[in-house]
MIFIDREN-344075 format. One record per residue (C-alpha): residue number from 0; y negated, x negated, z negated. Coordinates in steps of 0.05 Angstrom, whole numbers, plus 5000, padded with zeros to 4 digits. Example, Ala and Ser with C-alpha at 12.3 -4.5 7.8 and 13.67 -1.06 7.14 Angstrom:
<vexdos>
{num:0, c2:5090, c1:4754, c3:4844}
{num:1, c2:5021, c1:4727, c3:4857}
</vexdos>
This chain:
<vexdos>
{num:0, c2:7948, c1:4415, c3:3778}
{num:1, c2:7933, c1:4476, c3:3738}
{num:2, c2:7917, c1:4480, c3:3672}
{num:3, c2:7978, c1:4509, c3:3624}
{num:4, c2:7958, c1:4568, c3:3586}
{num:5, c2:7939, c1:4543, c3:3518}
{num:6, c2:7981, c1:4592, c3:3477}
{num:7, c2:8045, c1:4556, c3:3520}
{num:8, c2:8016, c1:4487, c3:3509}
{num:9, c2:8020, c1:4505, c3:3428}
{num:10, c2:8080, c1:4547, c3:3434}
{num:11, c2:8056, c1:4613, c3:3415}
{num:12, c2:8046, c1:4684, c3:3421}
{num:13, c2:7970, c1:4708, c3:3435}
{num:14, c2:7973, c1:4744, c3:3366}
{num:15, c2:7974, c1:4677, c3:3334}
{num:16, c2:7946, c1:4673, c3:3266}
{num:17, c2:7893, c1:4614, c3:3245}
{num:18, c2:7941, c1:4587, c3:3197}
{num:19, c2:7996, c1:4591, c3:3259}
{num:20, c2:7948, c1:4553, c3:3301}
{num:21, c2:7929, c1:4496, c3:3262}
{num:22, c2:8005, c1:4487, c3:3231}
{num:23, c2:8032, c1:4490, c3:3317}
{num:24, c2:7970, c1:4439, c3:3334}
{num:25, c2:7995, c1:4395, c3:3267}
{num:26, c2:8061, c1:4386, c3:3292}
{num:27, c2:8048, c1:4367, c3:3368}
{num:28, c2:7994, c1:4317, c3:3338}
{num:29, c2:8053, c1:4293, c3:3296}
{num:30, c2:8102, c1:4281, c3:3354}
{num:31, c2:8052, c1:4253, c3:3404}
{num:32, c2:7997, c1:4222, c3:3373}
{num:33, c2:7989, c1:4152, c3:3397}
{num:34, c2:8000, c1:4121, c3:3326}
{num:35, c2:8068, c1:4146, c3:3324}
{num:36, c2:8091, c1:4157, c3:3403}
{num:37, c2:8076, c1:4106, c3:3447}
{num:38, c2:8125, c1:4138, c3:3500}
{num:39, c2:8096, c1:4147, c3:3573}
{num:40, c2:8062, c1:4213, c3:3575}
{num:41, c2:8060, c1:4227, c3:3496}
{num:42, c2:7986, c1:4207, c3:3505}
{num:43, c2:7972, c1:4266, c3:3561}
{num:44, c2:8013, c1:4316, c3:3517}
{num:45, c2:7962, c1:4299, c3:3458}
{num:46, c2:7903, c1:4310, c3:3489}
{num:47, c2:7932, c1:4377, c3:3528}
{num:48, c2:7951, c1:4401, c3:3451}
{num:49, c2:7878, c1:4375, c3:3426}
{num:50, c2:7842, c1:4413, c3:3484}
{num:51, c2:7877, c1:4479, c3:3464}
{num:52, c2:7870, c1:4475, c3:3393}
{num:53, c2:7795, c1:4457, c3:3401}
{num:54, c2:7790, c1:4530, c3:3442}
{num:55, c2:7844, c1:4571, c3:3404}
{num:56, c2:7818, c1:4541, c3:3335}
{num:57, c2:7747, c1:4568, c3:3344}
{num:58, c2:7732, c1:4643, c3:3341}
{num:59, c2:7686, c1:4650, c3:3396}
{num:60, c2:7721, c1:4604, c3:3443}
{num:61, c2:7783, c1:4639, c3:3431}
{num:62, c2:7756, c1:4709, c3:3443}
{num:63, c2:7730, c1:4679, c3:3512}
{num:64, c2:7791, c1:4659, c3:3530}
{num:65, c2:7824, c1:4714, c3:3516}
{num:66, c2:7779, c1:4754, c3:3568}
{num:67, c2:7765, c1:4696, c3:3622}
{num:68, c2:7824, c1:4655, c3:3612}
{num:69, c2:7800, c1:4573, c3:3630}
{num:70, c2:7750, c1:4593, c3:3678}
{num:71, c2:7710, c1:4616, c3:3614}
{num:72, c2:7646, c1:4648, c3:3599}
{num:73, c2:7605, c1:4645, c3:3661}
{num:74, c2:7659, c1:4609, c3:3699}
{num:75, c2:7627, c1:4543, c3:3673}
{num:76, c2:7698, c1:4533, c3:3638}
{num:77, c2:7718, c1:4504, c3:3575}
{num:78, c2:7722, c1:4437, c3:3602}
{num:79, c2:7684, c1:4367, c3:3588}
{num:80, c2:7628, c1:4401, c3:3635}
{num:81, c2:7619, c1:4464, c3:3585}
{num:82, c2:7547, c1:4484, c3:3571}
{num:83, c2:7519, c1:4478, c3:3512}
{num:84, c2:7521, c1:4401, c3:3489}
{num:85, c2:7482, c1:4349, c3:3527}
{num:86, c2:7515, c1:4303, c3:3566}
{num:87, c2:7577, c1:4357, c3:3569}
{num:88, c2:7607, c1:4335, c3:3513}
{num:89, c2:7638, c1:4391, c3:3467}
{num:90, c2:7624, c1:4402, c3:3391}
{num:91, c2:7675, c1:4439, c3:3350}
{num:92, c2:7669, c1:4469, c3:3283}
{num:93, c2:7730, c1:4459, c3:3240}
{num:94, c2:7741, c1:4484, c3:3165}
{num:95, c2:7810, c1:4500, c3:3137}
{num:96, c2:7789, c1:4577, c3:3121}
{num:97, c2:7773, c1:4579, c3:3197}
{num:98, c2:7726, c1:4552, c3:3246}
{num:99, c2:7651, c1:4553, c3:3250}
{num:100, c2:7651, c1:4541, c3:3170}
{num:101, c2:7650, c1:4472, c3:3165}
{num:102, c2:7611, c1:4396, c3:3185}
{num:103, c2:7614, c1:4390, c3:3262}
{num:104, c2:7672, c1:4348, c3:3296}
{num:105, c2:7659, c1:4325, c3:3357}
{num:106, c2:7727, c1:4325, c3:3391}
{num:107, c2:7698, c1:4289, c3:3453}
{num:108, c2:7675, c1:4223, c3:3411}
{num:109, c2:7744, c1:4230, c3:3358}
{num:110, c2:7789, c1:4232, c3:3425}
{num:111, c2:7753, c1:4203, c3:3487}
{num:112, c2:7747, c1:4134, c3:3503}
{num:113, c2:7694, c1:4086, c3:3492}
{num:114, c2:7673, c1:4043, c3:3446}
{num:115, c2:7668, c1:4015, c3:3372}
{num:116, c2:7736, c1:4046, c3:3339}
{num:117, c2:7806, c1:4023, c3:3328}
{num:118, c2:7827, c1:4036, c3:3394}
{num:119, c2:7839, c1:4091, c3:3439}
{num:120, c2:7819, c1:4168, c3:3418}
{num:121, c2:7759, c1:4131, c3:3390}
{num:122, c2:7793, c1:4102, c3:3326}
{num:123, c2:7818, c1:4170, c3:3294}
{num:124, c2:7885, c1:4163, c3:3262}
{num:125, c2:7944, c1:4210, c3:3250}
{num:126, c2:7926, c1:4209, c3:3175}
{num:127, c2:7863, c1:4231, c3:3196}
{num:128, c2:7881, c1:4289, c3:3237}
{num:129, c2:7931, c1:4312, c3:3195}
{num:130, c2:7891, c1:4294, c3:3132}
{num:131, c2:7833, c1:4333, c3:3158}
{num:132, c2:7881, c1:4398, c3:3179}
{num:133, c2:7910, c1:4396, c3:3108}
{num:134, c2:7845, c1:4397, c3:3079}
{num:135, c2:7845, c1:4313, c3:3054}
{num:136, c2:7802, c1:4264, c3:3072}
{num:137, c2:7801, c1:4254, c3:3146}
{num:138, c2:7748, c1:4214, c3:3180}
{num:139, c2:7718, c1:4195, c3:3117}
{num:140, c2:7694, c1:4137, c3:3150}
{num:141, c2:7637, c1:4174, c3:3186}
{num:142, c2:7583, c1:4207, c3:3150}
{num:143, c2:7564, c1:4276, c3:3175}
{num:144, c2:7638, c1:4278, c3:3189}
{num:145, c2:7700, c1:4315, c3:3173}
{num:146, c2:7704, c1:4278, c3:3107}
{num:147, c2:7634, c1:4274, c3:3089}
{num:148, c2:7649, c1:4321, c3:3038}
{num:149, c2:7713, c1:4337, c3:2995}
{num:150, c2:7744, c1:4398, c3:3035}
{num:151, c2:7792, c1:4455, c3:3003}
{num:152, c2:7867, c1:4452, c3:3037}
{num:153, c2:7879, c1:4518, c3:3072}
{num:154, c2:7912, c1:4568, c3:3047}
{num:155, c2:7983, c1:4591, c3:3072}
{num:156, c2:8017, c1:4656, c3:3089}
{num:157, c2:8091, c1:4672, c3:3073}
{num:158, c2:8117, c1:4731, c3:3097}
{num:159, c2:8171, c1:4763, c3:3051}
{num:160, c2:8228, c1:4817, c3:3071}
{num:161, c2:8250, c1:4860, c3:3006}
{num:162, c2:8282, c1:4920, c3:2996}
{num:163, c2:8261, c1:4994, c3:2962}
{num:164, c2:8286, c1:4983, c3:2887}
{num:165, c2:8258, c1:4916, c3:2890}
{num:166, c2:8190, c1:4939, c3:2921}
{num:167, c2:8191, c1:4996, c3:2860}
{num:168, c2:8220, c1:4944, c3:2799}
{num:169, c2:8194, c1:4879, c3:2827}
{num:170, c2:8239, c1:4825, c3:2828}
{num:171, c2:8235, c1:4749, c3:2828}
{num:172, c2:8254, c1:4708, c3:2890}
{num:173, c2:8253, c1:4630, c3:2900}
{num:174, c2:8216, c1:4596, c3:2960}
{num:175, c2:8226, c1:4529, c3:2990}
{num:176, c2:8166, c1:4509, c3:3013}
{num:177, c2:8159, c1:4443, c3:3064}
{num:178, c2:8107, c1:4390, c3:3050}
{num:179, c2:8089, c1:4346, c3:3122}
{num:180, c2:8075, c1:4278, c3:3109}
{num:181, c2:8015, c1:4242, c3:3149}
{num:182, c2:8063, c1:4199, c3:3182}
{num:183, c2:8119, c1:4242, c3:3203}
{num:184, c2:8153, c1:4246, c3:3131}
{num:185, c2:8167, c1:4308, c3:3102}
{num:186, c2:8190, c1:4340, c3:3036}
{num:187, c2:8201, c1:4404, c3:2999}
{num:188, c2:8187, c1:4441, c3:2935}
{num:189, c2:8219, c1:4497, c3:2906}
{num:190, c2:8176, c1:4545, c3:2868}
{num:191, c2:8197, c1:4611, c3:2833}
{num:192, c2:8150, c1:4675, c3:2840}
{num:193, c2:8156, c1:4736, c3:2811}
{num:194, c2:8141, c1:4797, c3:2851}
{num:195, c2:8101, c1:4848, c3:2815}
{num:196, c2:8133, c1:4929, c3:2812}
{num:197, c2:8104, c1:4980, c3:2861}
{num:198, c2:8087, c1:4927, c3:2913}
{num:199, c2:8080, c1:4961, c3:2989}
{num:200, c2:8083, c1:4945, c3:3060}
{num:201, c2:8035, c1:4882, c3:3071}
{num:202, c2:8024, c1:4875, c3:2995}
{num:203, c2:7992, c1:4800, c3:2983}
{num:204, c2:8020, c1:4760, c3:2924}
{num:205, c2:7971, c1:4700, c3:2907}
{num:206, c2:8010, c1:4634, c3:2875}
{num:207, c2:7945, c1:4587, c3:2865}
{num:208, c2:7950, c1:4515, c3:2889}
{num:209, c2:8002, c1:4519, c3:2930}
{num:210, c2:7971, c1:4526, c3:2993}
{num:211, c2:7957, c1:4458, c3:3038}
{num:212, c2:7946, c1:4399, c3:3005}
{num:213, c2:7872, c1:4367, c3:3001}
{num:214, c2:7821, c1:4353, c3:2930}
{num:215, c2:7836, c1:4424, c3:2921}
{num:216, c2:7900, c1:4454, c3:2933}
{num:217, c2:7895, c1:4523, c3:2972}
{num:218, c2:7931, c1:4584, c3:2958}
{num:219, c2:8002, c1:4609, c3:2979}
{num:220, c2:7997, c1:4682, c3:2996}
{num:221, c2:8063, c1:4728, c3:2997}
{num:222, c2:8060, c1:4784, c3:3041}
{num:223, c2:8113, c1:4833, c3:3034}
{num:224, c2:8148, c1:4876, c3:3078}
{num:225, c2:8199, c1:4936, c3:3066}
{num:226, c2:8262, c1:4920, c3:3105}
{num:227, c2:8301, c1:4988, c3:3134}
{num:228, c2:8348, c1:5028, c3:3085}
{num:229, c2:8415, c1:5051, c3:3112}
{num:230, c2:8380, c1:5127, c3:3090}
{num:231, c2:8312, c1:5123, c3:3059}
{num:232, c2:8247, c1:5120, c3:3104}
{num:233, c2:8183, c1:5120, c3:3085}
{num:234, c2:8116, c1:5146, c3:3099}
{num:235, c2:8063, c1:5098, c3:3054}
{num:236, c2:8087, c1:5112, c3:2992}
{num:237, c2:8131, c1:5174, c3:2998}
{num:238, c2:8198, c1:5171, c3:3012}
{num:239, c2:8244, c1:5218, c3:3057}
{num:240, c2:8323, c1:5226, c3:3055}
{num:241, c2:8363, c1:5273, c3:3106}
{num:242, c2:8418, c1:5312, c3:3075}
{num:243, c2:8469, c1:5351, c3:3109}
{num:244, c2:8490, c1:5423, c3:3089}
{num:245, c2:8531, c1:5482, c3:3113}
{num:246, c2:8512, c1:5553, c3:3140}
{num:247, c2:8538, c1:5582, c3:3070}
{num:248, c2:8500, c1:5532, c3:3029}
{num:249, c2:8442, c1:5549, c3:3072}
{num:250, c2:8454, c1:5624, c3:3067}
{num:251, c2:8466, c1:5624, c3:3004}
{num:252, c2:8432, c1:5578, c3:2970}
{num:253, c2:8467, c1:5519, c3:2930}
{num:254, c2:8453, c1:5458, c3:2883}
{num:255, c2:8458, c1:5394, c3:2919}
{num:256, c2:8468, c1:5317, c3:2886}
{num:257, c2:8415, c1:5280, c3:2927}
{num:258, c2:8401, c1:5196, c3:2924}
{num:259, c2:8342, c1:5180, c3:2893}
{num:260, c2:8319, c1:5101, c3:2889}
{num:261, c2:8342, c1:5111, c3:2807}
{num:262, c2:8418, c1:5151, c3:2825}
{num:263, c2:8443, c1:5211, c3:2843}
{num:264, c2:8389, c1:5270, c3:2826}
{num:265, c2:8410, c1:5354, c3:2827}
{num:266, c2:8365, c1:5389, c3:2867}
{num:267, c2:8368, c1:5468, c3:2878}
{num:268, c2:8371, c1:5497, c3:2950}
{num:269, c2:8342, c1:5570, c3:2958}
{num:270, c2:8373, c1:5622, c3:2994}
{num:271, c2:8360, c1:5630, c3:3063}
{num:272, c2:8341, c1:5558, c3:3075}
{num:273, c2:8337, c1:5533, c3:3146}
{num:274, c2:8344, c1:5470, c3:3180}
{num:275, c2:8290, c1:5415, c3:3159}
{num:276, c2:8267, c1:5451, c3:3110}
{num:277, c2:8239, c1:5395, c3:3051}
{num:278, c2:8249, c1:5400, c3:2972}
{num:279, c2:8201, c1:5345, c3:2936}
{num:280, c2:8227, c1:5301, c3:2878}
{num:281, c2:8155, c1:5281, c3:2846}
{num:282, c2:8143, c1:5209, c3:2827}
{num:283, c2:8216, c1:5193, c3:2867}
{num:284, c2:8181, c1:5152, c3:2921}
{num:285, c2:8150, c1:5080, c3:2915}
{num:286, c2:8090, c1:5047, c3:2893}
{num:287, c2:8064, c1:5057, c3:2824}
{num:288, c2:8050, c1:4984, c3:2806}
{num:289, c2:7986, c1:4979, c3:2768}
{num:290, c2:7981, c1:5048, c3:2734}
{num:291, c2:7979, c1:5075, c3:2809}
{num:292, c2:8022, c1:5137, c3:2814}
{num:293, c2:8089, c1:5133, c3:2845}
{num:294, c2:8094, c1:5171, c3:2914}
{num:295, c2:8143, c1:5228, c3:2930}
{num:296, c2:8221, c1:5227, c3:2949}
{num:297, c2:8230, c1:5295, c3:3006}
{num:298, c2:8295, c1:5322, c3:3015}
{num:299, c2:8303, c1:5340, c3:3085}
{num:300, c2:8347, c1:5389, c3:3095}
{num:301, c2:8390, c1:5401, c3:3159}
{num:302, c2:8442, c1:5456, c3:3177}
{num:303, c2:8504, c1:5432, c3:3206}
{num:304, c2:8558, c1:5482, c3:3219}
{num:305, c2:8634, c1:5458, c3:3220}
{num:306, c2:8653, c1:5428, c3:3273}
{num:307, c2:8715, c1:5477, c3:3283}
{num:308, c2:8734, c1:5551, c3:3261}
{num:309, c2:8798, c1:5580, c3:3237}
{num:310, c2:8820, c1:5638, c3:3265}
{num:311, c2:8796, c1:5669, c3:3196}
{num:312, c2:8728, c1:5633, c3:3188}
{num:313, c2:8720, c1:5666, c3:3266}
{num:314, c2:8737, c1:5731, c3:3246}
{num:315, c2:8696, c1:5733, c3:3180}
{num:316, c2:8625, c1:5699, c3:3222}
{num:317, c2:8638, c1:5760, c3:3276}
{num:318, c2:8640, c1:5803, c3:3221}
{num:319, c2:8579, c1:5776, c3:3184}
{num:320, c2:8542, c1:5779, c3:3254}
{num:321, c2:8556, c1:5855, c3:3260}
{num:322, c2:8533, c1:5862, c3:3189}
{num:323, c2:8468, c1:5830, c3:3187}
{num:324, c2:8438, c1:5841, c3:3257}
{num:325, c2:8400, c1:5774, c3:3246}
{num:326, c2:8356, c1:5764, c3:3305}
{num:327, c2:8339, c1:5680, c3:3301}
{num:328, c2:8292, c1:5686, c3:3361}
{num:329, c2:8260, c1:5756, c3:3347}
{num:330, c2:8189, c1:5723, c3:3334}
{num:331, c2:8190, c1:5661, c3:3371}
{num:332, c2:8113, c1:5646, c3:3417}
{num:333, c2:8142, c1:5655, c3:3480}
{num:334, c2:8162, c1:5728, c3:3488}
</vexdos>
């Protein structure tokens, strides 16, 4: 039978972060590790979710597959026959910052059979697994191991939707965050963090020790992002606004009450103005946390005639056309 695709077998997308990885890989060991599931076919769903995280969890192995798919580097595969270890059997690097930074784990002796543990998958537990994935203790049993030394839980990513005056002011939010037992239990813990002002698209917020769990706590990381305004957009740090006006305003020239993120702001339109024409409002647009200088708001004009003449309006826009002999197209590239 062929192999699923790993990203399926973890239930994710192929842009997968390493925390993403590691948390998917946590849960299937949760539900189908033989400690806990002793169902028919919970065993081959464990090891199908141990082979992928051992590929998608290391950096090179991943970019491998990525290109060659299981067939792998070569075509040798990434198999119990891959090159590199003697006898076939595979090593993998695992640290909680990401692979290749930590003591070797040899997945084939934690997981295959044989020999000398406390049963099958070679005597390593759930609380091992998810002890070691946290960042705890895991293995400590075996020197050179996973737990040979005290290891630093990862560090987590939560992504955060706010809007433009809170991006610009800050504001302060509460999180629920979920704590996974090592034996299926689970809990919570509700923090409060404040957002700093001026904050932008993919800003990181760092709340210390409360990251995964281990001798030292990692990080939580915020990331931000701006959620769409019903009539701002923005452009890094600059802000733009469309406003409507009419052929007299344009003509003419007018003052206009245009939005700003602070109220309602008077701007002055020249005469003459055409469509998408842009008046700047300095230090109007976002940013300006740390001293940084806020960006710009640009009021974007456009021309919108009515919609309907009166027999007067008619007569007075025929007139004003025999007037002014106003040519729009008298320069335009193509004549």
């Amino acid at each position: 039978m062929a192999k699923r695709d790993y990203y399926e077998v973890l239930g994710l997308k192929r842009d997968a972060s390493d925390a993403q990885i590691r948390t998917a890989y946590r849960k299937l060991a949760r539900k189908y590790h033989p400690d806990v599931n002793k169902a028919a076919g919970a065993s081959d769903k464990f090891k199908e979710a141990t082979e992928a995280y051992e590929v998608l969890g290391d950096t090179t192995k991943r970019t491998q597959y990525d290109q060659f798919g299981h067939a792998g580097p070569g075509m040798g595969g990434f198999g119990p026959g891959s090159p590199g270890r003697a006898g076939g059997a595979r090593a993998y690097t695992w640290s909680p910052s990401g692979p290749q930074q930590g003591a070797p784990v040899d997945f084939e002796e934690m997981f295959g059979g044989g020999g000398g543990g406390r049963g099958g998958f070679m005597g390593m537990s759930l609380d091992d697994i998810l002890g070691a994935l946290r960042g705890g203790s895991g293995g400590g049993r075996r020197s050179g191991g996973v737990g040979s030394r005290p290891v630093r839980g990862e560090d987590i990513e939560y992504h955060l939707n706010i809007n433009y005056p809170q991006a610009l002011s800050g504001t302060t939010t509460t999180l629920r965050l979920e704590k996974m037992g090592s034996r299926g239990g689970e809990g919570s813990e509700t923090i409060t963090v404040k957002i700093p002002p001026g904050v932008r698209e993919g800003s990181r917020i760092r709340v210390r020790g409360k990251g995964g769990q281990g001798p030292e706590p990692g990080d939580l990381y915020i990331v931000t992002h701006l959620a769409p305004h019903s009539y701002f957009r923005h452009e890094g740090d600059d802000l733009y606004v469309d406003v409507p006006i009419g052929i007299a305003e344009a003509a003419l020239g007018c003052q206009l009450d245009v939005p700003t993120l602070e109220g309602l702001s008077t701007v002055k339109v020249p005469p003459g103005t055409g469509s998408s024409k842009k008046l700047r409002l300095r230090g109007k647009g976002l940013g300006g946390g740390s001293g940084s200088p806020r960006g710009d708001l640009y009021v974007v004009l456009q021309v919108v005639p009515p919609p309907s003449l009166s027999p007067r309006g008619t007569e007075l826009l025929k007139e004003f056309e025999k007037a002014e002999k106003f040519n729009p197209r008298a320069n335009v590239p193509w004549k």
